[in-house]
VOGU-3710 file (C-alpha; in Angstrom, 3 decimals, decimal comma):
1> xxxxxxxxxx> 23,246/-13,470/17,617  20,219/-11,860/15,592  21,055/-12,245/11,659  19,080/-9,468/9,686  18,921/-8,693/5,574  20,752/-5,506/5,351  18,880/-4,784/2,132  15,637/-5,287/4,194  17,035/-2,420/6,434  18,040/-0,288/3,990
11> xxxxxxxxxx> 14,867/-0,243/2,446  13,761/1,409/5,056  15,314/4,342/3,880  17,125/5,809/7,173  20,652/5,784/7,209  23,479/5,975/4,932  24,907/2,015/4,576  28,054/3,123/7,031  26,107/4,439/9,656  23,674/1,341/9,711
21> xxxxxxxxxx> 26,672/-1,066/10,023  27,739/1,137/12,898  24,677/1,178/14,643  24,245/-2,499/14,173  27,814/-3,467/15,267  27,224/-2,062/18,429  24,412/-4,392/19,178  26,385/-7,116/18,491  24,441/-7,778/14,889  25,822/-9,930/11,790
31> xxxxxxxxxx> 25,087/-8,182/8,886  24,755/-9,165/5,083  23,262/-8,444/2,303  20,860/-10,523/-0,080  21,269/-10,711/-3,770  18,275/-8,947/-6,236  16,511/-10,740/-8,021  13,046/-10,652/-10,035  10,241/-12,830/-9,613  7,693/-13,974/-12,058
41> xxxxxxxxxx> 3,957/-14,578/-11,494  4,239/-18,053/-10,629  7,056/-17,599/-7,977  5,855/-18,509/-4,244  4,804/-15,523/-2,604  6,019/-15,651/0,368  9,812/-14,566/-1,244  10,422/-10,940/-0,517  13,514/-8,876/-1,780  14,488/-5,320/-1,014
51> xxxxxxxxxx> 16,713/-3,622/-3,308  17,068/-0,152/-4,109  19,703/1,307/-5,493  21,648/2,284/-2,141  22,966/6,347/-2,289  25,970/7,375/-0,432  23,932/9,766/1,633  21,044/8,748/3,549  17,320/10,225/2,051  15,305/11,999/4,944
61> xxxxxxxxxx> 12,202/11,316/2,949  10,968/8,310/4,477  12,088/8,589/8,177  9,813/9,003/11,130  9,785/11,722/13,250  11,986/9,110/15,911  14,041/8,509/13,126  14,874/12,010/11,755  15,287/12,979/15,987  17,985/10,317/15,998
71> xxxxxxxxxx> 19,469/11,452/12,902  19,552/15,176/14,250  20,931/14,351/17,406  24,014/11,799/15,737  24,985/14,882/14,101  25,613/17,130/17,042  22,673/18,971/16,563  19,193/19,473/18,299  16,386/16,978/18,845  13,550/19,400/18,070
81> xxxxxxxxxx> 15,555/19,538/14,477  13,869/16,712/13,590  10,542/18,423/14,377  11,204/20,573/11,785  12,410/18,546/8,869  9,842/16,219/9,619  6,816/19,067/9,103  8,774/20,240/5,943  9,142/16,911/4,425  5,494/15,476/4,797
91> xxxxxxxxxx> 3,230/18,013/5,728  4,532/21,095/2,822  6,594/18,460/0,745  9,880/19,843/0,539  11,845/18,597/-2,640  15,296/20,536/-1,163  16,665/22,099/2,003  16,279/25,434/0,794  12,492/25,112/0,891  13,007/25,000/4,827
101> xxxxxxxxxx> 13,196/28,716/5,636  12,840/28,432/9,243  16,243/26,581/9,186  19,387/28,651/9,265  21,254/28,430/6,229  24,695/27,184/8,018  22,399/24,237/9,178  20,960/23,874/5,748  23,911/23,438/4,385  25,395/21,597/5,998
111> xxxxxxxxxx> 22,196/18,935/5,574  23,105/19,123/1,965  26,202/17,609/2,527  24,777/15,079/4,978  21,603/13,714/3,481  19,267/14,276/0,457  15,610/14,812/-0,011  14,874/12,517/-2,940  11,587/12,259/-4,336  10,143/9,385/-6,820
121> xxxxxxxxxx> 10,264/11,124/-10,619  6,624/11,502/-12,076  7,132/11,259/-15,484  4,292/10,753/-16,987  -0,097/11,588/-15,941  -3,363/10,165/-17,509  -6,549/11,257/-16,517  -9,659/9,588/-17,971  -12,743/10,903/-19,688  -14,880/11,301/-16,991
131> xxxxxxxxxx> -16,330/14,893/-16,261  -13,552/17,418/-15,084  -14,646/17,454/-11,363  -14,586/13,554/-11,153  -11,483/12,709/-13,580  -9,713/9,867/-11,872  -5,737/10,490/-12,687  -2,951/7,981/-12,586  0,487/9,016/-12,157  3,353/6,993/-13,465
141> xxxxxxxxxx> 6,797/7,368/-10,649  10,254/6,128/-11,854  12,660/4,560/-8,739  15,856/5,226/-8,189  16,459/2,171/-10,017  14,491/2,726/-13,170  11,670/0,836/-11,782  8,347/2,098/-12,407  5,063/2,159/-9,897  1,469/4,045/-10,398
151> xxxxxxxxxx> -0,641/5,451/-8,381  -3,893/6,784/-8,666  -5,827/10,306/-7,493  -10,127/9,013/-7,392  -12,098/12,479/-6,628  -15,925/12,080/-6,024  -18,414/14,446/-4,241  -17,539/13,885/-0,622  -13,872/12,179/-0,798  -10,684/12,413/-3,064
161> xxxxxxxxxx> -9,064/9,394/-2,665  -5,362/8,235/-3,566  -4,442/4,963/-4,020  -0,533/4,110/-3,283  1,620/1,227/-4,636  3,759/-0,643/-1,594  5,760/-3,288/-4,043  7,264/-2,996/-7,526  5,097/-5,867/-9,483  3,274/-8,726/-7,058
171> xxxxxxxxxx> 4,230/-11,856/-6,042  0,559/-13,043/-4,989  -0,128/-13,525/-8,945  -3,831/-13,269/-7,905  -5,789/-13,854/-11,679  -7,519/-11,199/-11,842  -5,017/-8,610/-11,086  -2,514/-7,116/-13,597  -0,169/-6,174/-10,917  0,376/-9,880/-10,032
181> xxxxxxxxxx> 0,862/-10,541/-13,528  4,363/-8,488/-13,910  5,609/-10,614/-11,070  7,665/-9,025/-8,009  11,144/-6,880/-8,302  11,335/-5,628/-4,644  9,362/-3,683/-1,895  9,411/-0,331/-2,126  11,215/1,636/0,701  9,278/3,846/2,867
191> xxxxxxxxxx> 9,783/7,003/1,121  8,740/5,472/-1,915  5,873/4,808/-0,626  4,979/8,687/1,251  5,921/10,081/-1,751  3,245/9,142/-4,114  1,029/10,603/-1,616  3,314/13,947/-1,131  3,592/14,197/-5,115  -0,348/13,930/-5,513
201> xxxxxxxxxx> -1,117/16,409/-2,445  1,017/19,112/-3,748  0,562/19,058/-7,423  -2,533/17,403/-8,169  -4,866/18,064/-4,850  -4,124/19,734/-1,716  -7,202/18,679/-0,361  -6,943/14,623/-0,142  -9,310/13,233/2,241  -8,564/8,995/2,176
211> xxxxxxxxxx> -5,505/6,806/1,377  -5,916/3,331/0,591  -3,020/0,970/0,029  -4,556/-0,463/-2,332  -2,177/-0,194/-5,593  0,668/-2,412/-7,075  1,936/-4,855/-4,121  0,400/-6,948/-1,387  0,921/-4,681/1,682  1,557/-7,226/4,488
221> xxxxxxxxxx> 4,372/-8,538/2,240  5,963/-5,326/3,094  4,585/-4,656/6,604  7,377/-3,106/8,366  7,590/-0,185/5,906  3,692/-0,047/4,927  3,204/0,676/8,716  5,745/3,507/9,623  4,435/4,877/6,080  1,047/4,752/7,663
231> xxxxxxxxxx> 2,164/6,557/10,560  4,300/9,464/8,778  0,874/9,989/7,061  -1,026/10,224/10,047  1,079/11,911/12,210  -0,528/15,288/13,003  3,110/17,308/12,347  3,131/15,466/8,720  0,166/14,668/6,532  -2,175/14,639/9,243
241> xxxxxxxxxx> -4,381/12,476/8,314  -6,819/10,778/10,773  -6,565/7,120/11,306  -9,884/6,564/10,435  -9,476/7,299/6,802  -6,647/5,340/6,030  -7,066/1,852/4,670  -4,667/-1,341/4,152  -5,459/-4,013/2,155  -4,281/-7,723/1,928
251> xxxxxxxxxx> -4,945/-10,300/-0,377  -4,527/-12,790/3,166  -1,340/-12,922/4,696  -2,686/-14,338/8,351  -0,097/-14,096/10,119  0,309/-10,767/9,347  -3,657/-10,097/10,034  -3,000/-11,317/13,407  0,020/-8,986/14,142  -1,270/-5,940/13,186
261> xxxxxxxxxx> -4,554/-6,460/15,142  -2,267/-7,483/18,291  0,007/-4,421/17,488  -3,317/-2,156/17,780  -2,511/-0,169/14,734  -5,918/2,779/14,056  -5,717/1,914/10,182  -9,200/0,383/8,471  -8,198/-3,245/7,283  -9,401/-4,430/4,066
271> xxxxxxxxxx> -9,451/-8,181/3,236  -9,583/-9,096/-0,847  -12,018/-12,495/0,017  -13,250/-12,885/-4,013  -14,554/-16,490/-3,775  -16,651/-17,928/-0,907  -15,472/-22,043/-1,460  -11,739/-23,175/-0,983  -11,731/-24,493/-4,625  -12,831/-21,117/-6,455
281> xxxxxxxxxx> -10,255/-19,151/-4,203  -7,126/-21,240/-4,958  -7,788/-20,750/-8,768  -8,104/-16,775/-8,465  -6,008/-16,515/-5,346  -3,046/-19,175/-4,984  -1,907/-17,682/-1,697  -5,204/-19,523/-0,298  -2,918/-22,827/-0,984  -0,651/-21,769/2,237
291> xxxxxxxxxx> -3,516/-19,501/3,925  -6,995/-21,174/3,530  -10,201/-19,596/3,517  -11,428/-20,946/7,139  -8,238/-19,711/8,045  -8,334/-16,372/7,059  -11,680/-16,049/8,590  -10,634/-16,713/11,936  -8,233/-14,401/11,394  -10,788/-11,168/9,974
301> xxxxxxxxxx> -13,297/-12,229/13,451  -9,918/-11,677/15,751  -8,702/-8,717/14,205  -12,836/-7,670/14,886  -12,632/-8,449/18,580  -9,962/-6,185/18,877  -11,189/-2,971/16,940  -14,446/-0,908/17,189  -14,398/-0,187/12,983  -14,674/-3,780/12,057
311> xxxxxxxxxx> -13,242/-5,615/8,289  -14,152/-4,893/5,218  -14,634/-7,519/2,390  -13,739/-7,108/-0,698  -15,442/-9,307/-3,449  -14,175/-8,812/-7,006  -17,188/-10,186/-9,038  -16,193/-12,269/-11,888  -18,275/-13,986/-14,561  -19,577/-17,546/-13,972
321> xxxxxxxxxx> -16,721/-17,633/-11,574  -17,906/-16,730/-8,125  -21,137/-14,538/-9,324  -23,532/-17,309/-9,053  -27,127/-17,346/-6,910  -24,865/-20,026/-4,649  -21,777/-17,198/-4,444  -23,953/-14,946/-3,005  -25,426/-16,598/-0,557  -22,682/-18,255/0,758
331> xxxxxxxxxx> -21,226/-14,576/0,849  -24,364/-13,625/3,045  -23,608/-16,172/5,465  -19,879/-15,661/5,616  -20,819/-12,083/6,841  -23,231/-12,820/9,359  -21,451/-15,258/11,044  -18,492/-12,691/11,148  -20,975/-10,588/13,068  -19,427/-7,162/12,113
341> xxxxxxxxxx> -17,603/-6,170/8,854  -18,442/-4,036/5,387  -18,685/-6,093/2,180  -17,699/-3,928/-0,586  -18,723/-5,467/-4,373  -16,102/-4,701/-7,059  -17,151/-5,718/-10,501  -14,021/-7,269/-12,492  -12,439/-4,833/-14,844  -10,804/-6,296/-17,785
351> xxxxxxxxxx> -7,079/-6,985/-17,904  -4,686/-8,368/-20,510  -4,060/-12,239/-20,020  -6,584/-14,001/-17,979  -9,790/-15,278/-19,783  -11,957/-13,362/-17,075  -14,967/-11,721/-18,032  -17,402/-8,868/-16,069  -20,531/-10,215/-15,272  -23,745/-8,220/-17,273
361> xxxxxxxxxx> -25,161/-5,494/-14,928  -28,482/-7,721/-14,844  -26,642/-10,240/-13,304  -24,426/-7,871/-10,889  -28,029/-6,352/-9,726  -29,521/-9,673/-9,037  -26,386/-10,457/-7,271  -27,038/-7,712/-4,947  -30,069/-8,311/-4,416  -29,419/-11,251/-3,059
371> xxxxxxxxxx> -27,110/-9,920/-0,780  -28,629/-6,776/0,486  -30,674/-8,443/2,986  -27,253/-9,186/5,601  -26,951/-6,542/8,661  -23,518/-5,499/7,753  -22,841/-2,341/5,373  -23,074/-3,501/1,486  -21,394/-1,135/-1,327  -21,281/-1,570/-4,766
381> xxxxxxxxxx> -18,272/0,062/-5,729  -18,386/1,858/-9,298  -15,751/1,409/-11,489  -13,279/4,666/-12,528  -10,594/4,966/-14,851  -11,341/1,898/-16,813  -10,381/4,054/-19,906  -7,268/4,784/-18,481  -6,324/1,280/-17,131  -6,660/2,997/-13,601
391> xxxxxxxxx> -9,333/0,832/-11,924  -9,245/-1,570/-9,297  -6,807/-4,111/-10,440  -5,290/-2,637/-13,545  -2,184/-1,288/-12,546  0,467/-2,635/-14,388  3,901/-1,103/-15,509  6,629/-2,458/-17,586  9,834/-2,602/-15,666
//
């Protein structure tokens, strides 16, 4: 007998807790349900909790399109159904069933009584001081729960970017991060997730061009629901967003790596390297400790041999930390001998807590410098939002 975390289900936001016990007795599964709990920065990572606060009717935001055709069909009613919630939900963001005119009201109402469409609550927007075209905004959500996540909308002359949260807090505690400094609470589900993006495409930009999942949470620590959110948003009856210009980012969880590569997922993968020694990534990174560098190297050239867009690198620079003539070199090396991959160079931006500093742009240029000579793609990546404590590893919330 298979024994599965009914909170791990849940969180995958499909049924209502009645019908999932149903469906699992059938198959013969033992079901139970794990206590909540928070973790602090120094917790090991590899703990993982799912707990949102469970409704009495299921929330359609979240399902697939399989999903919401199963849920159609348990209740008597036709497959193609589905179809249609599933356009409604993810590609015009519906917030209620009456927004779905193509759907008889007897029908609609009787989905009201059935299910909700519940959306994360944005409660609160910042948008820094840059010039109005290129303002980066972050958007606070509260949970069901009370628990709070942010995202963030990046325009720029040929993208507009949002960045989407996949955890509530971090259990990777990587220093230079805020997120990992507020510790872990639980993953979110997957309509947490969508709905960042859904809340930023129809009130802040219609016209988003890249997702990156690269907010609050290590993604892989939450695979299951980071990849069906993936697919909702590329799904040409939802979002509809290519492949291509979706990215997921890991701070290193191998095993993980290996699966998705194996699993053939179309998504860019991003790997947060930040050191180029064993010793300098264990004190920035402590997940190195259970995955080590070597390791996770192997790991980036598989998931290259099985993928035409290769890795990218990312490489947070940090003051007389790993910005040294030696750093960069080494860093040179590491991506040659990985034959294909994109090294993109993020200068640190400050946080509370760690005594981190940003390296002086004299020594960031001579840093690239160094580097520019490999084969592979090189980006420095500019910093926006600083002002706003909306740049790359910023995000922080009090929960």
């Amino acid at each position: 007998m298979t024994t599965y975390s009914m909170t791990a289900l849940y969180a995958r936001g499909m049924y209502s807790i009645k019908i999932r016990i149903k469906m699992l007795a059938r198959k013969g599964w033992k079901c139970y349900v794990t206590p909540m709990k928070v973790l602090t920065r120094n917790t090991d990572f590899t703990a993982s909790v799912d707990s949102p606060v469970l409704a009495e009717k299921p929330n359609l935001l979240g399902m697939t399109l399989d999903e919401l055709e199963t849920f159609f069909i348990s209740l008597g009613e036709k497959k193609f159904r589905g179809a249609q919630v599933f356009q409604w939900l993810y590609k015009y963001g519906a917030e209620s069933f009456d927004d779905m005119t193509d759907i008889s009201k007897t029908l609609r109402e009787r989905l009201g009584e059935a299910a909700v469409i519940h959306h994360a609550a944005a409660i609160k927007t910042q948008q820094s001081g840059e010039k109005e075209a290129y303002a980066t905004k972050k958007i606070l959500f509260e949970l069901t729960d009370g628990r709070k996540i942010e995202s963030v909308f990046i325009p720029d002359d040929e993208r507009r970017t949002v960045c989407i949260s996949t955890q509530v807090g971090c259990a990777v505690g990587c220093e230079f991060c805020a997120t990992g400094w507020m510790g872990f609470s639980r993953n979110l589900t997957v309509g947490e997730i969508v709905g960042q993006l859904i809340y930023i495409r129809k009130y802040i930009d219609p016209g988003i061009s890249n997702v990156v999942f690269m907010g609050m949470g290590e993604p892989f620590l939450n695979y299951e629901n980071v990849i069906s959110a993936a697919q909702i948003i590329a799904n040409e009856k939802g979002v509809g967003m290519a492949a291509k210009h979706i990215t997921i980012s890991t701070s290193g969880i191998i095993p993980k790596i290996y699966e998705y590569a194996d699993a053939g997922h179309p998504y860019n993968l991003a790997i947060s390297l930040n050191a180029t020694t064993e010793e300098v990534r264990q004190r920035v990174m402590p997940i190195t400790k259970k995955y080590p560098l070597t390791e996770l190297l192997q790991a980036a050239k598989h998931f290259n041999s099985t993928r035409r867009n290769p890795v990218t690198l990312e490489y947070v620079l940090m003051a007389d930390v790993n910005d040294s003539n030696a750093d960069a070199l080494r860093l040179k090396k590491l991506a040659s001998e990985l034959g294909r991959c994109k090294v993109n160079v993020i200068p640190y931006n400050p946080i509370e807590g760690p005594a981190l500093k940003r390296p002086s742009q004299e020594r960031i240029d001579y840093f690239m410098k160094l580097v520019s000579s490999i084969q592979s793609p090189l980006t420095l990546r500019r910093s926006r939002g600083t002002d706003i404590s909306a740049a790359c590893g910023q995000l922080a919330v009090k929960n």
